[in-house]
Steps between C-alpha positions, in 0.01 A plus 500: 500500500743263604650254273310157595180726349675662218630176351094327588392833264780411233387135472130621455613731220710210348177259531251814328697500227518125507144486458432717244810348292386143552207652311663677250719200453277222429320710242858549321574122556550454091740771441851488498751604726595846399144606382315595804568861606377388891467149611488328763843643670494767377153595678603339815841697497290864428283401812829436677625856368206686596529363827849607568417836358224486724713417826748837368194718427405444910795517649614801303203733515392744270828455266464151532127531339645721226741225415215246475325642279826541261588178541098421405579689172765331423426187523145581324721637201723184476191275500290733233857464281501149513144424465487730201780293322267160571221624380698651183640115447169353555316745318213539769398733718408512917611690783412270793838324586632854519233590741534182664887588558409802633273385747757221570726795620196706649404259705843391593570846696178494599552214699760693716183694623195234527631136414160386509272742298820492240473071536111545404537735205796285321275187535184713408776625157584128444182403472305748254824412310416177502111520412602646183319264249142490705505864539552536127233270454239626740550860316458332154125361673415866664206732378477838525213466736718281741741753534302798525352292796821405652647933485138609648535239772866593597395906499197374682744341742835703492367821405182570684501296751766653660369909516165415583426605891516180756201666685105529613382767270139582324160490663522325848857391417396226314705529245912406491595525187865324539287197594223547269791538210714169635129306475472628187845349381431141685186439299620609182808306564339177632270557190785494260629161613201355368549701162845344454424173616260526196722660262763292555334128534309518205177372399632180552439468847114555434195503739713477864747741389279738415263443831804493700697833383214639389359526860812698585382798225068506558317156555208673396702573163552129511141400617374688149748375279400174593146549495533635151675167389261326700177633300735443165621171545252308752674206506797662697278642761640267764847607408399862491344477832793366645715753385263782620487353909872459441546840477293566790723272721789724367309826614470358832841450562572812286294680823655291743849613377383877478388508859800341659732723316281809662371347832602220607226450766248523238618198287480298827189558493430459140680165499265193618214651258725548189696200547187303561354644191805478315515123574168411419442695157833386376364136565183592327680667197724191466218258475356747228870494326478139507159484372566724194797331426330206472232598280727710263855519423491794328725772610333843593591860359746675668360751744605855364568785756520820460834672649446599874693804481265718300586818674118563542459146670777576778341853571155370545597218669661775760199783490264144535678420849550857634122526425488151688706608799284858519228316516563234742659758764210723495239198526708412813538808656144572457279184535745223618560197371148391327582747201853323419333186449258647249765710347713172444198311399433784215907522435502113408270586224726626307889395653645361803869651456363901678284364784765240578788814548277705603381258828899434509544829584186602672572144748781654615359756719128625437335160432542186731672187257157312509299767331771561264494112417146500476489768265780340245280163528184658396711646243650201337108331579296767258843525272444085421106547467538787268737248296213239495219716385794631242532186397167398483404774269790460293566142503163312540344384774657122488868744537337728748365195703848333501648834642228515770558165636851549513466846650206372776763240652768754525299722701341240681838380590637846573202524737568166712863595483418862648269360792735238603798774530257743703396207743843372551648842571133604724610149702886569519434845633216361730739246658 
């Protein structure tokens, strides 16, 4: 190292403990000079320390590591003393400017080996530092529930993910688990955005909210809650209505997403029928908002959903879509294409979220990207008529009607949009 780049890794030592005293300074802004056991200098001068016992620990080898880490217990023993003797004065209790001095330090040697990854961490220090009060606040609003979701989703994701087998195993190597387990984890997490958005909006928000985030978790879930209210409270059924095809925009582009995270080809495909359908139900829903606004000002119940990370939802959400991608490998192997179709005509029934991966995966070499686009379409087309005759029996036939007419110009629009894309691409390849 020569000395143009040692003193460049000094002056990013000096500015990580710059940051993280700028910090620690403004939050001891009120007390008086003399009181604060590591400020602002004193934060930036222990990232300058660190640094320079940094630059000794690599030049002098093994001894010079040794004598880091003395000089690390040191200095950690001179800022416990002191920040003991504050806290006796103020008569309080915390240890994070002591770990924040440490890190200060830390991150200041560690600088002298990766000025960049020890840049990130001091900003990524400053900044939980700094979120202090919301943090506090979010805990004071968190259930049990939430936070048995939030530890199964990170084993989910750290834990298993990792040791299960990136390969084709199980009858005709249909099965990856790897891929069927990161699936897994996108849906549930995709579904709990719509459970915050929920939780943390409030009821205030009403009818679009709850379409709107609620499509995100189960439209169908949506699609009876609605009905329900629709059957109790019939002069909301406009507003009800609209909330219910609201979701079902949402699960379009919820599909949409899903497929160009997995296969990219396939959500070219699945684009000029979703966005056409998209576009033309959300215009339908709005008039229906607009309507029911109009006719009643009352705001709607909340839409209460359940938490998405019951353990038993996440593992039959995976055994549904291994069963899913069994089943649509053997139908292709065996009796081409024509058995897909009905398979994701059946699948729709019932979700959209396992066909959808399932054609991802299948599209990207057993199954051309038409069939697998066909198959996701006749999905999502039984999925929204199995909402309307839900609806229907649930809400009334004035609620079920509203969702049929709404659901009839998406797919008719989804239709016009898919013909125009297959002439256009027949004429481009025919010229």
């Amino acid at each position: 190292m020569d000395t143009f780049e040692f003193i460049q890794r000094l002056a990013v030592a000096l500015a990580i403990g710059l940051i993280i005293g700028i910090e620690r300074g403004w939050k001891q802004r009120e007390e008086q000079e003399g009181e604060r056991a590591a400020g602002l200098r004193t934060l930036a001068l222990a990232g300058l320390l660190g640094g320079v016992w940094g630059g000794l620990a690599r030049a002098l080898g093994d001894w010079g590591v040794v004598a880091l880490g003395f000089a690390f217990a040191v200095f950690t023993a001179g800022i416990v003393v002191f920040r003991l003797r504050e806290l006796e004065h103020a008569k309080s209790y915390g240890a994070t400017t002591a770990v924040a001095a440490m890190l200060a330090f830390s991150l200041g040697a560690f600088a002298m080996v990766d000025m960049v990854a020890a840049a990130a961490a001091a900003v990524a220090t400053a900044t939980l530092l700094a979120l202090k009060t919301m943090l506090h606040a979010w805990l004071k609003r968190l259930t049990w529930e939430e936070l048995r979701a939030g530890l199964v989703l990170l084993a989910m994701t750290v834990i298993l993910l990792p040791i299960l087998p990136n390969r084709e195993v199980g009858p005709l190597g249909a099965i990856n688990p790897h891929e069927i387990w990161l699936m897994t984890i996108t849906i549930a997490a995709m579904s709990f955005a719509g459970y915050v958005a929920i939780r943390f909006a409030g009821s205030e928000r009403g009818v679009v909210l709850s379409g709107l985030a609620g499509g995100l978790v189960s439209s169908t879930v949506v699609t009876l809650t609605m009905a329900k209210l629709a059957h109790d409270h019939p002069e909301r059924q406009r507003l009800c209505a609209s909330a219910s095809l609201l979701s079902s925009t949402v699960m379009a582009v919820r599909v949409l997403v899903v497929a160009s995270v997995f296969n990219f080809a396939l959500a070219r495909w699945l684009l000029p029928p979703l966005a056409a359908a998209v576009f033309v139900q959300f215009l339908f829903s709005g008039m229906l908002l607009r309507w029911g606004l109009d006719a009643d000002k009352a705001m709607l119940q909340p839409l209460e959903l359940k938490n998405p990370f019951d353990l038993g939802v996440v593992l039959g959400f995976g055994a549904l879509l291994t069963v899913v991608m069994v089943l649509a490998k053997a139908l292709t192997l065996w009796t081409g294409t024509t058995s897909v179709l009905a398979l994701g005509a059946a699948s729709g029934i019932a979700d959209v979220d396992a066909i959808t991966l399932s054609m991802a995966r299948l599209a990207r070499a057993d199954l051309s990207v038409e069939t697998a686009a066909l198959a996701v379409l006749l999905a999502l087309a039984v999925n929204s008529v199995s909402k309307v005759v839900l609806g229907t029996m649930t809400g009334g036939r004035a609620f079920g009607a509203m969702l049929g007419a709404g659901t009839a110009l998406a797919v008719a629009a989804a239709l016009g949009a898919l013909w125009l894309a297959a002439s256009w691409l027949q004429a481009s390849q025919g010229s």
